[in-house]
C-alpha positions as CSV (number, residue, x, y, z in Angstrom):
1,X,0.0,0.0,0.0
2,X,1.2,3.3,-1.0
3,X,0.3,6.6,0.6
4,X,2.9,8.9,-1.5
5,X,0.2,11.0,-3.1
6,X,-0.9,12.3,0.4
7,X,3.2,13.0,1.0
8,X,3.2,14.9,-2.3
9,X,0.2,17.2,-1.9
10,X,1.3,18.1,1.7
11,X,4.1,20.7,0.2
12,X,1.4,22.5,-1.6
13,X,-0.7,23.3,1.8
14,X,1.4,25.3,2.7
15,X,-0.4,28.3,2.1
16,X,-2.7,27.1,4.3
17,X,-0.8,27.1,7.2
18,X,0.6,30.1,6.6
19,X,-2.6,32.6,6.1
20,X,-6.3,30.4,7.2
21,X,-7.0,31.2,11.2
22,X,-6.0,28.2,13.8
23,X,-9.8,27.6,13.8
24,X,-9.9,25.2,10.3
25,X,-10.9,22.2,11.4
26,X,-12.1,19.2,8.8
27,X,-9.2,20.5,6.8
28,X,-6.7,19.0,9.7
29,X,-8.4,15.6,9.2
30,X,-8.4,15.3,6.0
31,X,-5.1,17.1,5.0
32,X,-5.4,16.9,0.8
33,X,-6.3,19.7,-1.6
34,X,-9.6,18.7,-3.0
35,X,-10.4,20.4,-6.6
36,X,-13.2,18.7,-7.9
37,X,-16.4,16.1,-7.0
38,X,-19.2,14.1,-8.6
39,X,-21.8,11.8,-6.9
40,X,-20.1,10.2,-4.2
41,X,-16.5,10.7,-5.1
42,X,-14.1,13.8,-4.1
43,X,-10.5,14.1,-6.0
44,X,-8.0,15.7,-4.4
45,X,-5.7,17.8,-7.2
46,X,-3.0,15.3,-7.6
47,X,-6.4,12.5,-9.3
48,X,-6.3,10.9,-6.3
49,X,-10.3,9.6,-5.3
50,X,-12.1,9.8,-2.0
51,X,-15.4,8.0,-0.9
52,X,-17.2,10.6,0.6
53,X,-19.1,9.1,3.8
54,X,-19.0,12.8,5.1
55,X,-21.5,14.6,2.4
56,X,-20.7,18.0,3.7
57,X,-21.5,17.0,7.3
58,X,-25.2,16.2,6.2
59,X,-25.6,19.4,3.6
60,X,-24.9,17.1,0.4
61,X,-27.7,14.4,0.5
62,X,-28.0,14.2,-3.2
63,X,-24.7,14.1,-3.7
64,X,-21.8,16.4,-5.2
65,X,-22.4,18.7,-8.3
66,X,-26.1,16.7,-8.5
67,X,-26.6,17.0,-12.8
68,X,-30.4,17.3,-12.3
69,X,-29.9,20.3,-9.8
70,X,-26.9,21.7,-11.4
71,X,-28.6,22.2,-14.9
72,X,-31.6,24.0,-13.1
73,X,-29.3,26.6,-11.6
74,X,-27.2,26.7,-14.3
75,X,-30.3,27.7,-16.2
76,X,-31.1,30.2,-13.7
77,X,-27.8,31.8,-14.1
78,X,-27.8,32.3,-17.7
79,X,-30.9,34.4,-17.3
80,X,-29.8,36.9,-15.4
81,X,-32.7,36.5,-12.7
82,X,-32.2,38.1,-9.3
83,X,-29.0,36.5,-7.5
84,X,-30.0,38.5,-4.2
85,X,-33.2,40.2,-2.7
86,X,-33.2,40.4,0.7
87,X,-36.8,39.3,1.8
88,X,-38.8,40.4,-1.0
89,X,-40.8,38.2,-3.8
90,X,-39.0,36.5,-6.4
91,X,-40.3,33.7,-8.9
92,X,-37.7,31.4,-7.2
93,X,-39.2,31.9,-3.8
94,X,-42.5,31.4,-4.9
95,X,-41.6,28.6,-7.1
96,X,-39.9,26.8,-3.7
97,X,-42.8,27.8,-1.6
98,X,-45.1,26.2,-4.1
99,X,-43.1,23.1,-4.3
100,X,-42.6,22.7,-0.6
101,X,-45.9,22.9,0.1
102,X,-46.9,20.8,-2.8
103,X,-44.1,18.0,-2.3
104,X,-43.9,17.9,1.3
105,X,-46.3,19.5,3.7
106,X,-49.7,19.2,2.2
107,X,-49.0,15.3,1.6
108,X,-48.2,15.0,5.6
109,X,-51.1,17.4,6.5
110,X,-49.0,19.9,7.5
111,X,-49.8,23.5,7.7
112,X,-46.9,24.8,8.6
113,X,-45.8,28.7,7.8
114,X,-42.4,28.8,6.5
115,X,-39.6,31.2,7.9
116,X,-36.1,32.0,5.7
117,X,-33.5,33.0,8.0
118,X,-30.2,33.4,8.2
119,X,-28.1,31.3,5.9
120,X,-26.9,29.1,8.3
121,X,-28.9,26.3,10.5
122,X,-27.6,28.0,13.8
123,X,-29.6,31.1,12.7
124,X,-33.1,29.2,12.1
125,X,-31.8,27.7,16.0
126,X,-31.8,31.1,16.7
127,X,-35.1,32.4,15.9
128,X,-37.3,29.4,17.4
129,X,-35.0,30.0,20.5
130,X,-36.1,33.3,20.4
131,X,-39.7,33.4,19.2
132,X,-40.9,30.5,21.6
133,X,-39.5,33.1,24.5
134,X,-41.3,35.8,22.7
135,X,-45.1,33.3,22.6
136,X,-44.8,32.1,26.1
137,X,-43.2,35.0,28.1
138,X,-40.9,32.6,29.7
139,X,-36.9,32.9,29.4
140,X,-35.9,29.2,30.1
141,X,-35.3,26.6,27.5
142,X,-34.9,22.5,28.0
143,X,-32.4,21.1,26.0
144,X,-30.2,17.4,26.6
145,X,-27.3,16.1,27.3
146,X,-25.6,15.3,24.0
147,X,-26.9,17.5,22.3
148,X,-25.4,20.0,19.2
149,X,-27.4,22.7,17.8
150,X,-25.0,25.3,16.4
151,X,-22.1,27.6,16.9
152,X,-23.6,31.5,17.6
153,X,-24.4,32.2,20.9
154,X,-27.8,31.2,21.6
155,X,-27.5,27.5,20.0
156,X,-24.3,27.3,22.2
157,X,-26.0,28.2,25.1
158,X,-28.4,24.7,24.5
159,X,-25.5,22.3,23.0
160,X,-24.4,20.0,25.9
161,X,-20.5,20.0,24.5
162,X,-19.2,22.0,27.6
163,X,-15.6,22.9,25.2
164,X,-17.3,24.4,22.5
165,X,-19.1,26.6,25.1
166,X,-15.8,27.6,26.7
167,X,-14.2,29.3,23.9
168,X,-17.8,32.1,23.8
169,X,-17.6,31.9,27.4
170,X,-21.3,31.2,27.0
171,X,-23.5,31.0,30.2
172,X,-26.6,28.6,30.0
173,X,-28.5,30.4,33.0
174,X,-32.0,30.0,30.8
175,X,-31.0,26.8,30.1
176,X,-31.7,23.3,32.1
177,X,-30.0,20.3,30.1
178,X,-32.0,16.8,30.6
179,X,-31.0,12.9,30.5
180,X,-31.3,12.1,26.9
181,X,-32.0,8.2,26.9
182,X,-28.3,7.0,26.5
183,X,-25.9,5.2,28.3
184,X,-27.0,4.6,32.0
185,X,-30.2,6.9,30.6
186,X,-31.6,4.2,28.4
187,X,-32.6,2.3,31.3
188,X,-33.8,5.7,33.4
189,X,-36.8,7.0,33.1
190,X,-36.2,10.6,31.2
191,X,-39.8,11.7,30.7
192,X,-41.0,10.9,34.2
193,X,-37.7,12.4,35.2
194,X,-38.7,15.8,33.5
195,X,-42.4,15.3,34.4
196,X,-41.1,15.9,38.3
197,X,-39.1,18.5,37.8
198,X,-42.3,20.4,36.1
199,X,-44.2,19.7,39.2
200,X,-42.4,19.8,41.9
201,X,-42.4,23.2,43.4
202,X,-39.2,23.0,45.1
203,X,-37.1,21.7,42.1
204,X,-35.4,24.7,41.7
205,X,-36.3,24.6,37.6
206,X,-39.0,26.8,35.9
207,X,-41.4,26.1,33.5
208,X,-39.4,26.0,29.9
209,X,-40.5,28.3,27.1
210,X,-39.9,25.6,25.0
211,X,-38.1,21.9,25.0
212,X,-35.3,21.6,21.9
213,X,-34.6,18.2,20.8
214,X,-32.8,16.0,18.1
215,X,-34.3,12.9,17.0
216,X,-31.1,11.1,16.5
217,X,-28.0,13.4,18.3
218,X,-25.9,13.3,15.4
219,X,-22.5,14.8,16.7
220,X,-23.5,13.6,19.8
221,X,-22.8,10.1,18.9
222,X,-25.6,8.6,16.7
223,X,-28.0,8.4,19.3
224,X,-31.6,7.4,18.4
225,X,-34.4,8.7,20.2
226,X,-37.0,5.7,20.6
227,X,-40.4,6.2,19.2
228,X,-41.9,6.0,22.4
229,X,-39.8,8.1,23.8
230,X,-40.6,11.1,21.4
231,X,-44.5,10.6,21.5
232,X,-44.5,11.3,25.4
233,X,-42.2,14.2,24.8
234,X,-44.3,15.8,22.6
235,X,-47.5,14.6,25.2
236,X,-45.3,16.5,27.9
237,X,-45.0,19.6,25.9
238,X,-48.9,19.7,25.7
239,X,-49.7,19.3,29.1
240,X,-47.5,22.0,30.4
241,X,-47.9,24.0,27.6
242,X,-44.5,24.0,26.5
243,X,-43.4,24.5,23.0
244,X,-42.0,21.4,21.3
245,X,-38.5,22.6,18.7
246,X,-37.1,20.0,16.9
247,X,-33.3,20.4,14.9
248,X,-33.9,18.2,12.1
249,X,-30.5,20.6,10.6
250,X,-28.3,16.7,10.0
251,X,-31.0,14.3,10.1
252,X,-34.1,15.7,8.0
253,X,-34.4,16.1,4.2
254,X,-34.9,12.1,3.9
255,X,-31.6,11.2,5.7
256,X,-33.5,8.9,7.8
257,X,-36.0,7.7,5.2
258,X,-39.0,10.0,5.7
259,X,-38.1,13.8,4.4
260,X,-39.0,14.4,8.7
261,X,-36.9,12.6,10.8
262,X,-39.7,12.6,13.4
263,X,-42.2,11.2,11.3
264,X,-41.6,7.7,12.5
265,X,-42.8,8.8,15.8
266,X,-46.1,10.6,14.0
267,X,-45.6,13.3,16.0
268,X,-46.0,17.1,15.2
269,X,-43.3,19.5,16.5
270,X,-44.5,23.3,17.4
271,X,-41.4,24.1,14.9
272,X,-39.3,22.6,13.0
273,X,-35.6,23.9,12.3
274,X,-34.2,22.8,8.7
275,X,-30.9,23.5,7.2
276,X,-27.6,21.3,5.3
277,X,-29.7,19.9,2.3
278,X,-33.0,21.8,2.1
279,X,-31.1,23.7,-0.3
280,X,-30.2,20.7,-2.7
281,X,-26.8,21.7,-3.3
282,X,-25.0,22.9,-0.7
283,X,-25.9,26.4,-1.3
284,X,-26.1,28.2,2.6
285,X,-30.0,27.9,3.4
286,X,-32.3,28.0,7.1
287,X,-35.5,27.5,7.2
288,X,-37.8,27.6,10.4
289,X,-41.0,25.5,10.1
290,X,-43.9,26.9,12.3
291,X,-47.3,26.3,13.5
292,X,-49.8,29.0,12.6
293,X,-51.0,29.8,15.5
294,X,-47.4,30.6,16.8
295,X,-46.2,32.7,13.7
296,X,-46.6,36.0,15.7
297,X,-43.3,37.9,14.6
298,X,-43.7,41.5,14.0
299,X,-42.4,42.6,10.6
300,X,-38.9,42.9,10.3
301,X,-38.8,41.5,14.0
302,X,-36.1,38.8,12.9
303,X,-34.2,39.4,10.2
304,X,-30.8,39.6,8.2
305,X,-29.3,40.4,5.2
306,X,-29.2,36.2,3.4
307,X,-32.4,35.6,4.2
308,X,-33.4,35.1,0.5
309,X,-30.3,32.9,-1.2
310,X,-31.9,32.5,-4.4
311,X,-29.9,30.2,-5.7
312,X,-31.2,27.9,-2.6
313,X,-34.4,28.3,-3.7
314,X,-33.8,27.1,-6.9
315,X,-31.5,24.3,-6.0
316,X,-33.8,23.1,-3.1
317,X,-36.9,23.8,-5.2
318,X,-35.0,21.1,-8.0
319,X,-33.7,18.7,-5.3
320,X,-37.8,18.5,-4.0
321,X,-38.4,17.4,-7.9
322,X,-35.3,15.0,-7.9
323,X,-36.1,13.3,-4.4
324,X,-39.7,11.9,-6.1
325,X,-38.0,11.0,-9.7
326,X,-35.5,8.7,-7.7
327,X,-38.3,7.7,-5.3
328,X,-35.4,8.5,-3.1
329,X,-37.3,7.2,0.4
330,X,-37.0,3.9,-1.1
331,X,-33.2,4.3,-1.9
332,X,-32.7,4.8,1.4
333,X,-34.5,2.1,3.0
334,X,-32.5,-0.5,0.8
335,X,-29.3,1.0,2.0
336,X,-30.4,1.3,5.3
337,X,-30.7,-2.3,5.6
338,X,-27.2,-3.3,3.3
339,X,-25.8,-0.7,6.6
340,X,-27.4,-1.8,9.1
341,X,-26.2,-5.9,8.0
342,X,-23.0,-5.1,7.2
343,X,-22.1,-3.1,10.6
344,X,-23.5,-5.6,12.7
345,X,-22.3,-8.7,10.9
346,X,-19.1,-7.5,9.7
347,X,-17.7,-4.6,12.3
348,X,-19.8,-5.4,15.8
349,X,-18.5,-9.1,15.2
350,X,-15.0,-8.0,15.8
351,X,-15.6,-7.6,19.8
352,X,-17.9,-7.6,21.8
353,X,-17.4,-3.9,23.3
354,X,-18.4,-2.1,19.8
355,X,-21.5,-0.6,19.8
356,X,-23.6,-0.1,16.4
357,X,-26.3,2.5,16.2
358,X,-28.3,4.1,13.3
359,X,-30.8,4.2,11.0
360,X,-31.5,5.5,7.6
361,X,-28.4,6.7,6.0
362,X,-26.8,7.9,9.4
363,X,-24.9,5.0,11.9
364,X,-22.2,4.9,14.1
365,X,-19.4,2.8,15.1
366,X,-19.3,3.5,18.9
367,X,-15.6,2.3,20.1
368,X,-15.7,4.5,23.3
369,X,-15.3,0.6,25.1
370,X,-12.9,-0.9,22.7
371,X,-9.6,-0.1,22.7
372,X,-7.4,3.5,23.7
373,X,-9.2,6.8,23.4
374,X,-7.0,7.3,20.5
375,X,-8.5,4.0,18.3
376,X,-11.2,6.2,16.3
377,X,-8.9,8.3,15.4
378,X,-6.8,5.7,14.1
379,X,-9.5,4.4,12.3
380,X,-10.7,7.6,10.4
381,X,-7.1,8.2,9.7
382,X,-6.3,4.8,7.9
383,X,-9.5,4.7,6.4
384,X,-7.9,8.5,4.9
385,X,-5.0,6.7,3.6
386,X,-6.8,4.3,1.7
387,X,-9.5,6.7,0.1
388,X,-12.2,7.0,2.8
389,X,-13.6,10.0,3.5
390,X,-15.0,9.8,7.2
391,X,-15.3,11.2,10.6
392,X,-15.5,11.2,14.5
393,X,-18.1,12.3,16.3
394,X,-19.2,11.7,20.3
395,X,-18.4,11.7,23.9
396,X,-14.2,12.4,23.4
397,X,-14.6,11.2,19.2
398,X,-14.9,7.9,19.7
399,X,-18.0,7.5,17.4
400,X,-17.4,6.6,13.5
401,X,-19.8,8.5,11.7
402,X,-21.5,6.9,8.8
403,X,-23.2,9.9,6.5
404,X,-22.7,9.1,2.7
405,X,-25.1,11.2,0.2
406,X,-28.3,9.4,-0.2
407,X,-27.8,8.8,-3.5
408,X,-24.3,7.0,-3.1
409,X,-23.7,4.6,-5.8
410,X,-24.2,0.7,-4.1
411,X,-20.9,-0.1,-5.4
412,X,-19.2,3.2,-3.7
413,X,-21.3,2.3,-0.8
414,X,-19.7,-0.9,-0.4
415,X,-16.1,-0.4,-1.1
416,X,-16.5,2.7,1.4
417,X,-17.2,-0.3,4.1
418,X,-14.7,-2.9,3.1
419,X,-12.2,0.0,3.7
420,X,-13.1,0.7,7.5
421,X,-13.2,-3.2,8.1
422,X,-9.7,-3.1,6.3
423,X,-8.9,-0.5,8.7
424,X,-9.6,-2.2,11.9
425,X,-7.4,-4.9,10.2
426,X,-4.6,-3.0,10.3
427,X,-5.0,-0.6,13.7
C-alpha cells in the first residue's frame, strides 16, 4: 500500500498554514487539496479519489455537483434572474414555496408557515429560540445532554458540549440540560424524570419556554431517540404547555428515510428547524417551520441580510423534484438495511465492546469501550489513507460516523465499508 500521493500534496498546503486562522478544522483531518467532486467521489488535485461518507456533514444528501440540480441553476444563471433580494418576492421563492408545500407539507397534513432565516442552520436555531420566549413570556429553555445545535451564541447556550461553550464563554443560566435516553439513561426513566421537575415546586427549575430536541444526536454520537420516547415528549409539551422545537438541521431532508426525521414517531413539533440539504446543493440555506397559531413575529422582528439565497431556492426547489423522480425514500430504506447488516455482521463481530447505532443513512461505530481513546482516530485516519472520506463524532470522538449522500452509488457504498473493516485490520 502506498500513501505517496498524500506526502506529495502536503508541500502545496502550505499556504494554508501560513494565512487560514487556527480555527480550520475538517481541513486537519483530512489534510489533501480537494479540486473537484461528482456523486459520491471527491479528487483531491494530484487525481487521487475519495469516498465521501461525510456529504458535507449532512448538507450534500443528493450528492456532489447533482446534474439534475446543477442544470436548473445553471439555467437560472444564464438568465440573469435576481441573485440577491433580501426578503422580497421572487419567482424562485414562490416557485420553492409552491413546491414545498406541494411536495412535502400538504402530503403529511401539515400547515406549517415557512420562515427563511439566516443562511446558516444556527440562525433558524436562533429564531425558534427566540420566538418561543417571545409566545410564552418565559426565558428558560430545555435542551439534553448530548446535544449540538449550532455555533452562535444562543444555539451554544443549549449544546451539551461543555468545550465548545468555553471558547464564547457562553453562560446557559435560561438553560436546564436533561437525560437524553443514552448510556445509563436508556434504562432511566427521562420523561418521568422531566415530568417531576415540572411539578415539583421546590425543584429549583421553571417552567421552559420551550423543550429543543434532536431525534437522533448526530455529533453527539448517533444516538436514536426511541419512538416511544418522542411521542410522550411531545404529550409532555402539551400538558404543560411548552413549545416542542425539533433540529432536524443533519437528520431531515430524507436522511433517515422520511423527508421528517420525526415522522416515524407521528408526532407534530411546534417548529421545525431545517438546514444542510434543504437547499439541494449545498448552497447556505435556514428555514424555520412553524405552526400557525405561533407565527406572531412583528415585521422585520427577525431578520438579516441572506435571508433570501436564491440560488437555494432554486436548487432546493430542484432537489424536491429530484427526491420523487429517484423515489429517493425507497433508496434509502434498501441501504439502510445493506448498513445496518454489514455493521452488525461485519464490524460489531470484531468484539464484543463495539456498539452499532443508526438508521436511515446515518450510523455509528461507537468504540468508546474498545480499545485507547485514541483507536477512532486511528481508524478515520487509515481509512484516509486508503481513500475513505469519514469522521469522528461523540463523547471524546470515539464514534465513527456513517453519512454518505443518499444517493451513493451501491458499489461506492460498499467499497466505502470494506475499507473501514480493512482498517480495523490494520490498527
Amino acid at each position: 500500500m502506498s500513501f505517496a500521493p498524500l506526502r506529495q500534496e502536503s508541500d502545496t498546503l502550505n499556504i494554508f498554514e501560513q494565512r487560514e486562522s487556527n480555527v480550520r478544522s475538517y481541513c486537519r483531518s483530512f489534510p489533501a487539496l480537494f479540486h473537484r467532486a461528482k456523486g459520491s467521489i471527491v479528487y483531491s488535485d494530484s487525481g487521487r479519489e475519495y469516498i465521501d461518507f461525510l456529504a458535507g456533514a449532512g448538507a450534500l444528501n443528493y450528492g456532489h455537483n447533482n446534474d439534475y440540480i446543477k442544470a436548473k441553476v445553471i439555467s437560472y444563471l444564464e438568465s440573469d434572474a435576481i441573485a440577491h433580494s433580501l426578503d422580497m418576492y421572487t419567482v424562485a421563492k414562490k416557485d420553492f414555496l409552491e413546491k414545498f408545500h406541494e411536495s412535502v407539507l400538504s402530503p403529511k397534513n401539515l400547515s406549517y408557515q415557512i420562515q427563511f432565516c439566516g443562511p446558516t442552520g444556527t440562525n433558524a436555531v436562533e429564531a425558534a429560540l427566540k420566538l418561543a420566549k417571545k409566545i410564552k413570556k418565559r426565558a428558560g429553555i430545555f435542551s439534553f445532554m448530548g446535544a449540538y445545535h449550532g455555533m452562535t451564541l444562543g444555539s451554544l447556550a443549549v449544546s451539551g458540549n461543555i468545550g465548545m461553550r468555553l471558547g464564547g464563554i457562553v453562560t446557559t443560566n435560561d438553560v436546564t440540560f436533561m437525560p437524553y435516553p443514552y448510556g445509563f439513561m436508556e434504562t432511566f426513566d427521562t420523561i418521568t424524570f422531566i415530568e417531576s421537575v415540572l411539578n415539583d415546586v421546590n425543584s429549583g427549575i421553571e417552567k421552559p419556554a420551550a423543550i429543543i430536541f434532536e431525534t437522533v444526536q448526530a455529533e453527539g454520537g448517533i444516538i436514536v431517540a426511541p419512538i416511544e420516547w418522542m411521542q410522550r415528549l411531545r404529550k409532555l409539551c402539551d400538558e404543560h404547555d411548552i413549545l416542542l422545537i425539533c433540529d432536524d438541521i443533519q437528520v431531515g431532508c430524507g436522511r433517515t428515510g422520511a423527508f421528517f426525521s420525526f415522522e416515524r414517531a407521528n408526532i407534530v413539533p411546534d417548529m421545525v428547524v431545517l438546514s444542510k440539504s434543504i437547499s439541494g446543493y449545498g448552497f447556505p440555506m435556514s428555514l424555520l417551520l412553524i405552526k400557525p397559531e405561533f407565527d406572531v413575529w412583528e415585521p422585520g422582528e427577525h431578520t438579516g441580510t441572506f435571508r433570501g439565497n436564491q440560488l437555494a431556492f432554486v436548487a432546493g426547489t430542484a432537489a424536491l423534484e429530484y427526491r420523487e423522480k429517484l423515489n429517493l425514500e425507497h433508496e434509502v430504506k434498501l441501504k439502510e438495511f445493506f448498513l445496518k447488516k454489514f455493521l452488525m455482521e461485519e464490524i460489531a463481530s470484531i468484539h464484543g465492546t463495539i456498539k452499532i447505532r443508526g438508521l436511515g443513512m446515518i450510523w455509528g461505530i461507537d468504540l468508546m469501550d474498545f480499545g485507547c481513546a485514541s483507536f477512532a482516530k486511528k481508524i478515520a485516519s487509515h481509512c484516509f489513507e486508503m481513500g475513505l472520506i469519514v469522521e469522528r463524532v461523540g463523547r471524546n470522538d470515539t464514534v465513527i460516523k456513517l453519512l454518505p449522500p443518499l444517493t451513493i452509488e451501491m458499489s461506492s457504498l460498499q467499497k466505502g465499508c470494506s475499507i473501514i473493516k480493512e482498517a480495523f485490520s490494520i490498527t
